[in-house]
C-alpha positions as CSV (number, residue, x, y, z in Angstrom):
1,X,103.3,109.2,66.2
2,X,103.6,111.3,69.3
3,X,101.1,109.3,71.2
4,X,102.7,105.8,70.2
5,X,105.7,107.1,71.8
6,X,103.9,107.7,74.7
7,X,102.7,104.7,75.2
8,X,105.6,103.2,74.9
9,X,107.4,105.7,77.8
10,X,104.3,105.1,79.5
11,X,105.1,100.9,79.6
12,X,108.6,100.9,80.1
13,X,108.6,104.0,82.5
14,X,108.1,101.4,85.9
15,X,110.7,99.1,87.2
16,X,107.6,97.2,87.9
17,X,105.7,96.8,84.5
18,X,109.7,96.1,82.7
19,X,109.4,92.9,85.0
20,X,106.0,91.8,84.3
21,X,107.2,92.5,80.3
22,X,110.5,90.3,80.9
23,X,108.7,87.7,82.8
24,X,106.6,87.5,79.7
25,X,108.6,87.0,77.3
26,X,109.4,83.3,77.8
27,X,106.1,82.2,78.5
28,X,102.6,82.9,79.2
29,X,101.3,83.8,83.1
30,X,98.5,84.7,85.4
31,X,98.2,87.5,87.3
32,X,98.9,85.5,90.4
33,X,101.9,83.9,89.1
34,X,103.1,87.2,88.5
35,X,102.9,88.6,91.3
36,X,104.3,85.2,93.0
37,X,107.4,86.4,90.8
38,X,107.8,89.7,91.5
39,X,107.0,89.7,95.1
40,X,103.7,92.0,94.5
41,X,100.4,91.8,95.6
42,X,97.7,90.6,93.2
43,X,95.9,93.9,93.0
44,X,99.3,96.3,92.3
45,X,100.2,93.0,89.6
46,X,96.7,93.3,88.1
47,X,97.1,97.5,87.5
48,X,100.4,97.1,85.8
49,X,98.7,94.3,83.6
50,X,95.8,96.0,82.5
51,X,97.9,99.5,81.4
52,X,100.1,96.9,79.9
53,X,97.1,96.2,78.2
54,X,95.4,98.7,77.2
55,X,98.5,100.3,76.1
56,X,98.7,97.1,73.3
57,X,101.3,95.4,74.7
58,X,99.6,92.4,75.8
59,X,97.2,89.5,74.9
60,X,95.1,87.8,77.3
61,X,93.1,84.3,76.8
62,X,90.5,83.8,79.1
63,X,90.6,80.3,80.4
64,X,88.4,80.4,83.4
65,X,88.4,81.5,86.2
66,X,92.0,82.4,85.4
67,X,93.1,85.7,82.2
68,X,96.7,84.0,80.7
69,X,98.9,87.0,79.8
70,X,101.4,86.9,76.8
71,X,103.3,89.8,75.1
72,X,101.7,90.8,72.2
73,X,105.0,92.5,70.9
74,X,108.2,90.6,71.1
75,X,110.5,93.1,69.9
76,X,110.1,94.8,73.0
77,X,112.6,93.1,74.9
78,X,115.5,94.5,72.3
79,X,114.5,97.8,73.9
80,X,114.4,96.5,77.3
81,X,118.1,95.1,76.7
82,X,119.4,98.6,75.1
83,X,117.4,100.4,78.0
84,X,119.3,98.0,81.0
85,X,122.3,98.7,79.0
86,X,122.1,102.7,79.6
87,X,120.7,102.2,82.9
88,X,124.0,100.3,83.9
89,X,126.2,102.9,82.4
90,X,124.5,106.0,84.8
């Protein structure tokens, strides 16, 4: 149990990787998209995507040359929500 929770601190822990995981959640998106979104370079958007990864909260189809990134668990943005909530109360 102790390390699920950890990879779960260790994904929402970024400002960054909460805004790749929000972007996500409406639709699927390429690295370069992303980081067209979130004003970040390819490389730093590419990082955050594969510990997104690796940590399970992704899915990736390979279409080439281009990886399509999805969320691979949806009820992550009801902790996103409660976690902006808290944020905003500081």
């Amino acid at each position: 149990m102790e390390l699920k929770e950890e990879k779960l601190s260790r994904a929402i822990s970024a400002y960054s990787r909460r805004e790749i995981l929000r972007l996500l959640a409406s639709k699927e998106l390429t690295v370069k998209e992303i980081a067209s979104s979130t004003k970040m370079s390819m490389s730093l958007a590419s990082r955050h995507l594969k510990m997104l990864y690796d940590l399970g909260f992704l899915v990736v189809r390979k279409e080439y040359p281009y990886k399509h990134y999805s969320l691979k668990i949806k009820e992550i943005m009801g902790l996103l929500d409660a976690y902006d909530r808290v944020i905003n109360k500081l």
